[in-house]
C-alpha positions in Angstrom: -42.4 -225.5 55.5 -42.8 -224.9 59.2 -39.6 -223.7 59.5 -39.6 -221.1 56.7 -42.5 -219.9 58.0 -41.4 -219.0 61.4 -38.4 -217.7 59.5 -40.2 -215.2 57.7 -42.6 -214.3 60.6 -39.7 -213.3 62.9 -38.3 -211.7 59.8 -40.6 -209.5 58.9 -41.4 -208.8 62.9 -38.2 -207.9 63.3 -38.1 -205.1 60.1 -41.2 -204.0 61.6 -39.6 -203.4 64.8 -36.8 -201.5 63.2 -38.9 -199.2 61.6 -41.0 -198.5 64.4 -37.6 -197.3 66.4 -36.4 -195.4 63.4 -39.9 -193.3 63.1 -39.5 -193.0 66.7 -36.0 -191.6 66.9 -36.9 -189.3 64.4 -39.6 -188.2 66.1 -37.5 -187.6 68.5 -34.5 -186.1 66.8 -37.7 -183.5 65.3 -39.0 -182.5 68.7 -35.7 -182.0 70.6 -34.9 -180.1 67.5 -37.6 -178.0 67.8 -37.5 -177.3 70.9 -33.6 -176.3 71.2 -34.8 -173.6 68.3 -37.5 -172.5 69.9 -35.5 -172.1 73.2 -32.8 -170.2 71.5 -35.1 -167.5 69.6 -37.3 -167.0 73.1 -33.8 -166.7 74.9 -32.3 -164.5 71.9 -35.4 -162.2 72.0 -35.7 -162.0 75.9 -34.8 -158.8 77.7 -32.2 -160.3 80.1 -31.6 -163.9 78.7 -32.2 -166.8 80.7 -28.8 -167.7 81.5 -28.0 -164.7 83.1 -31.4 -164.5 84.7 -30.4 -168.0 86.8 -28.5 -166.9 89.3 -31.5 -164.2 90.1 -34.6 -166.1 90.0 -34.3 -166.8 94.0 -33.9 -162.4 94.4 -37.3 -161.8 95.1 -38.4 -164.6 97.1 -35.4 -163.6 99.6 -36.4 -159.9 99.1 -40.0 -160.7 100.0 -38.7 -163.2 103.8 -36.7 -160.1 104.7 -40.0 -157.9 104.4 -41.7 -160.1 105.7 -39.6 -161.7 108.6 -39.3 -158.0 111.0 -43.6 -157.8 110.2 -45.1 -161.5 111.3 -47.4 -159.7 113.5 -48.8 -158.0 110.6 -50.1 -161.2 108.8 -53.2 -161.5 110.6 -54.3 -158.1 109.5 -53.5 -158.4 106.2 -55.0 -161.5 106.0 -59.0 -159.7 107.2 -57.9 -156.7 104.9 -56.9 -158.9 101.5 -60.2 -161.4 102.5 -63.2 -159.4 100.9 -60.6 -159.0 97.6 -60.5 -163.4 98.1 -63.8 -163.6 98.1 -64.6 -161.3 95.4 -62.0 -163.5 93.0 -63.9 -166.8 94.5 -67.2 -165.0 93.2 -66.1 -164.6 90.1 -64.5 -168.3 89.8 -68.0 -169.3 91.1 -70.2 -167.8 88.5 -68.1 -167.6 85.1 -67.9 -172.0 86.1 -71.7 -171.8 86.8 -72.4 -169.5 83.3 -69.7 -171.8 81.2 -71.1 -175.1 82.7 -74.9 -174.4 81.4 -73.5 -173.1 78.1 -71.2 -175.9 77.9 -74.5 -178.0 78.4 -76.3 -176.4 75.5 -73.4 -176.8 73.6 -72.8 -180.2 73.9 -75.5 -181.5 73.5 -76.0 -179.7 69.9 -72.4 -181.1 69.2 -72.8 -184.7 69.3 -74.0 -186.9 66.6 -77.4 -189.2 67.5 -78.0 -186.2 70.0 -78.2 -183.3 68.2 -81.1 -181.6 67.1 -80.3 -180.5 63.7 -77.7 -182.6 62.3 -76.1 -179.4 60.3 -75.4 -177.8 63.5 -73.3 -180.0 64.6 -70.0 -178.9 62.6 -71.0 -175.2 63.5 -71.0 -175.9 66.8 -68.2 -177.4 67.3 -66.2 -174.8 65.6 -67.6 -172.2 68.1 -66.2 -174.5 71.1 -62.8 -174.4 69.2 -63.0 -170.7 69.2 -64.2 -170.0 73.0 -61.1 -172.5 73.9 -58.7 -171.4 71.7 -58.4 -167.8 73.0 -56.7 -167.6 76.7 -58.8 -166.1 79.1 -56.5 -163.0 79.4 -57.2 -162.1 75.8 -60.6 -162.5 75.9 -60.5 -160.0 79.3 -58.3 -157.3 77.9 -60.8 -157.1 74.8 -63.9 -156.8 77.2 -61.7 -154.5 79.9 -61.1 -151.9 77.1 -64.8 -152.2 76.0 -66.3 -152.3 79.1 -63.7 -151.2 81.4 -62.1 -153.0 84.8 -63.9 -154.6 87.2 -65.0 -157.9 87.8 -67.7 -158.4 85.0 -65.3 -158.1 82.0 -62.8 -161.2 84.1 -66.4 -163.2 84.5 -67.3 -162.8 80.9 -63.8 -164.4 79.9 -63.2 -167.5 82.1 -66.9 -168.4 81.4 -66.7 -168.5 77.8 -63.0 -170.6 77.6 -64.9 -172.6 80.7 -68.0 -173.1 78.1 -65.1 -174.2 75.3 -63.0 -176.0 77.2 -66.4 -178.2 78.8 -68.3 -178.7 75.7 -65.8 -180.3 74.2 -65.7 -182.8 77.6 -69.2 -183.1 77.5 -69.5 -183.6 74.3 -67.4 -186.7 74.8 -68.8 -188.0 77.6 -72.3 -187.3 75.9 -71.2 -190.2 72.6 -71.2 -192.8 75.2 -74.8 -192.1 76.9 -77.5 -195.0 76.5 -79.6 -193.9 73.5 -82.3 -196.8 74.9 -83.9 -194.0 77.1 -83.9 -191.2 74.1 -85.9 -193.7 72.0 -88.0 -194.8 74.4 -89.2 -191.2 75.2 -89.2 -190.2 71.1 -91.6 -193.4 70.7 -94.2 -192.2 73.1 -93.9 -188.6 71.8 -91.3 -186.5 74.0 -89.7 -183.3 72.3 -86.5 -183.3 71.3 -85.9 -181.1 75.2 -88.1 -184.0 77.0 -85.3 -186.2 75.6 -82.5 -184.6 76.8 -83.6 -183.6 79.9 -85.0 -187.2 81.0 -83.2 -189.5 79.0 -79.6 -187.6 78.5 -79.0 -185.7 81.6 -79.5 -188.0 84.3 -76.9 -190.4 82.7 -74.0 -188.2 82.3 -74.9 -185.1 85.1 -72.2 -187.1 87.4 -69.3 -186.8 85.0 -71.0 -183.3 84.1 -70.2 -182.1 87.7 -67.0 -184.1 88.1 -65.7 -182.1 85.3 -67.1 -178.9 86.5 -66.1 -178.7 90.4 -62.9 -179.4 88.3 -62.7 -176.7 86.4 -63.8 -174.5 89.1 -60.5 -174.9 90.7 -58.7 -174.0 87.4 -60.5 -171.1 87.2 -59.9 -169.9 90.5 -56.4 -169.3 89.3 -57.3 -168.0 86.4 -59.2 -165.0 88.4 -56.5 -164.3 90.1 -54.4 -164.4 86.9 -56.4 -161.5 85.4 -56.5 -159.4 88.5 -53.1 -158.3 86.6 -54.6 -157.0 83.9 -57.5 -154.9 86.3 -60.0 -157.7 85.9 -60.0 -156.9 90.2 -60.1 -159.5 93.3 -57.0 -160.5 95.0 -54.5 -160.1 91.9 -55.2 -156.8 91.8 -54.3 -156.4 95.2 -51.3 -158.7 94.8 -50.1 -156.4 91.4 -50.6 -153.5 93.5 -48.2 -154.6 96.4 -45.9 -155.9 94.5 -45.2 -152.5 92.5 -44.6 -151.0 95.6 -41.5 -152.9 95.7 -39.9 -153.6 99.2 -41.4 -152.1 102.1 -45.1 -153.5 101.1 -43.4 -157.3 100.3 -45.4 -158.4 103.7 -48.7 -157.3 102.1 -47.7 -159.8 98.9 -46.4 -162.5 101.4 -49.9 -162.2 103.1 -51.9 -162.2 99.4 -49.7 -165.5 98.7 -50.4 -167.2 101.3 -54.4 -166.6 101.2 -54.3 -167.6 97.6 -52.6 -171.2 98.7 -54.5 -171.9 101.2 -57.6 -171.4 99.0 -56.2 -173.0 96.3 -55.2 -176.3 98.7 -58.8 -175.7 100.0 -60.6 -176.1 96.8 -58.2 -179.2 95.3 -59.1 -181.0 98.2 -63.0 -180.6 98.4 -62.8 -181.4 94.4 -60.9 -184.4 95.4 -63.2 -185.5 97.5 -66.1 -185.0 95.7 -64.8 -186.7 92.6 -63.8 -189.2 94.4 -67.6 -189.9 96.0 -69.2 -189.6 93.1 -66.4 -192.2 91.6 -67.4 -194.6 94.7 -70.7 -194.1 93.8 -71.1 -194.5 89.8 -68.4 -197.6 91.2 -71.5 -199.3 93.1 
């Protein structure tokens, strides 16, 4: 009987094992099949086609040494005339992250169960961080730039509310596996639902909170620069404007590149760091 029922077992492990590598190879077979379509209509629709485009994608990066080779002097002072535009984009990074965080906060906090205030809210609410992360920042800023017109405030208004979308739903997380020993304790001696929160919630989870946050600060970073394309202002603006110019002003976009690594390096490193302090910490 023994032996029949080993039989079997390897048997039946065996067919199970089969069908686990033919779901996977058609998995497979679907995804590579979807991706060689997709590739063909982008290619089919694209101005150029990528094939052709191949043997040009190293033009302008060899366009922009020769600029920039004759003009190394230069760099300096277009470093000190691209920094306020550096700053500016920092600014922005700086307070949509700040703005998103404390809305992501609010948010968060109404979105998860044994938290939440009003239990029907929490459905709602989630749906609104689905929407503030669904939309790409650039949408969202070419919407506000046409209603409000260029500048700054219409780029901050955008990364803050994908920020706020893109944290809630992080902090929301992070949130389901907070003690609830604290919240009851404070709700038995007669604490407000904002008492609860603020005493009981918040001090468990504001280390992940920030973690995540000095993270997305350094996405957004990018993302400022990204929209100073679309006149959303700081240094992609500057950089959109030189590189229109075509050759002759390549030094000035050699210059904004190089500000915008270093800065970026800059701020991967110090979010590094912290993360990894407060991980050392939470560790002991």
């Amino acid at each position: 009987m023994s032996d029949i029922s080993t039989v079997t077992i390897q048997s039946d492990y065996m067919e199970m094992v089969k069908r686990k590598r033919l779901y996977g190879g058609a998995m497979l077979a679907f995804f590579a099949l979807i991706f060689v379509s997709g590739f063909m209509l982008a290619d089919s629709r694209n101005a150029g086609g990528f094939w052709q485009g191949i043997p040009k994608v190293f033009d302008f990066p060899k366009d922009v040494w020769k600029d920039t080779l004759p003009k190394l002097d230069q760099l300096p002072g277009h470093f000190n005339t691209y920094f306020p535009s550096l700053i500016e984009t920092i600014n922005i990074a700086a307070v949509s992250t700040l703005l998103g965080t404390i809305l992501a906060i609010f948010l968060s906090l109404f979105a998860t169960r044994g938290l939440a205030k009003y239990l029907f809210l929490i459905g709602p609410t989630r749906r609104v961080m689905d929407t503030l992360r669904a939309f790409p920042e650039i949408v969202i800023a070419l919407v506000l730039i046409f209603i409000l017109g260029g500048g700054p405030v219409p780029a901050m208004i955008a990364i803050a509310f994908h920020t706020a979308g893109s944290l809630g739903k992080l902090f929301s997380e992070v949130n389901e596996n907070a003690d609830l020993k604290p919240v009851e304790g404070l709700s038995s001696v007669g604490a407000t639902w904002t008492q609860r929160m603020w005493f009981g919630v918040i001090p468990q989870v504001a280390p992940n909170y920030f973690s995540y946050a000095i993270l997305r600060f350094e996405i957004n970073i990018r993302a400022s620069a990204i929209l100073g394309f679309v006149g959303a202002g700081g240094i992609g603006y500057e950089l959109k404007n030189a590189m229109s110019w075509g050759q002759g002003k390549y030094d000035d976009a050699a210059a904004i590149f190089i500000l915008l690594f270093a800065t970026i390096v800059f701020f991967d490193q110090l979010s590094s760091h912290l993360r990894d302090r407060l991980i050392s910490k939470g560790g002991h």
